[in-house]
C-alpha positions in Angstrom: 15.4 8.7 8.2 18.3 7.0 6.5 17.1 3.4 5.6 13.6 4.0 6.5 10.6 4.7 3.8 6.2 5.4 4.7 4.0 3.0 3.7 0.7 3.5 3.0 -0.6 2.5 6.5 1.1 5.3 7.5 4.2 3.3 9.6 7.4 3.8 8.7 9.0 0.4 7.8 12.8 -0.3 6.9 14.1 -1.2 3.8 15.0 -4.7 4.3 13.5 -7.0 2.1 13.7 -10.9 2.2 13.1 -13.8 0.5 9.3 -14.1 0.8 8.1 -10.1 2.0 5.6 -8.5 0.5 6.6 -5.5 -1.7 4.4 -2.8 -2.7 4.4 -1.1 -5.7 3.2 2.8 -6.4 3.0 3.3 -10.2 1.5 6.7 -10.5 3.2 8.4 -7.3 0.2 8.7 -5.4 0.4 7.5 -2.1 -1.3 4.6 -2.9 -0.2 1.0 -3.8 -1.3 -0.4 -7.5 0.4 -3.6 -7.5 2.1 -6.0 -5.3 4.7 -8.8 -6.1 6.7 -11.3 -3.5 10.4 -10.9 -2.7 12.6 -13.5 -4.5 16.0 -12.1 -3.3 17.9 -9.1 -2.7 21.4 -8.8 -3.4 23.6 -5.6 -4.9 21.2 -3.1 -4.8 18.4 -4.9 -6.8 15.3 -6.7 -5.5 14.1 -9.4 -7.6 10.9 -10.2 -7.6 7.5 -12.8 -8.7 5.0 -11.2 -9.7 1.5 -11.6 -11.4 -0.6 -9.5 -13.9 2.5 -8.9 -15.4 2.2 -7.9 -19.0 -0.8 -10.5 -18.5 1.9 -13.5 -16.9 3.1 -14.2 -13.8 7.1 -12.9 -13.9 10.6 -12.6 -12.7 11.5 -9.0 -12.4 14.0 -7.1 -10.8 13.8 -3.5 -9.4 16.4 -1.3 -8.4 16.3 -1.4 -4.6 16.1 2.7 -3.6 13.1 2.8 -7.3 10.7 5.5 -6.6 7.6 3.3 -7.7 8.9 1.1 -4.5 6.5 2.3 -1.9 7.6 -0.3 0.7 7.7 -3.9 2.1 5.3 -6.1 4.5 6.2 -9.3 6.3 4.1 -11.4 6.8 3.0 -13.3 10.0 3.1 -17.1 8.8 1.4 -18.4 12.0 
C-alpha cells in the first residue's frame, strides 16, 4: 500500500496533493476528520496549506507530507 492512505469514507485515496485539493486533518487519531484546509503547494516533502479557524485567523501552514494528523486528500469536481 506504498503511496496510498484511508480516508474516512472508507476509499483508499493516494497521496498526491495539488494546488487546490482538499486536505483532511485528524487531530486526535480517531478516524475522524476535525479540520480541513486547501492545498497551496507541495513541494520537498511538505504540503503547504490555507487554512481557517486557525489560532482564530485564516493561515499559511505547512505540514510534513507523510504527518500522522494527515488523514488524506479530496479533489474536488469543479463542474
Amino acid at each position: 500500500m506504498l503511496g496510498l492512505k484511508p480516508v474516512i469514507y472508507g476509499r483508499i485515496e493516494a497521496i498526491y496533493h495539488k494546488h487546490g485539493d482538499i486536505i483532511f486533518f485528524d487531530w486526535q487519531n480517531d478516524g475522524h476528520s476535525d479540520h480541513v484546509g486547501i492545498v497551496e503547494k507541495a513541494e520537498k516533502g511538505k504540503v503547504y496549506t490555507i487554512e481557517g479557524n486557525s489560532g482564530n485567523e485564516c493561515k499559511q501552514r505547512e505540514y510534513n507530507a507523510n504527518s500522522s494528523m494527515i488523514m488524506g486528500y479530496g479533489t474536488p469536481m469543479y463542474n
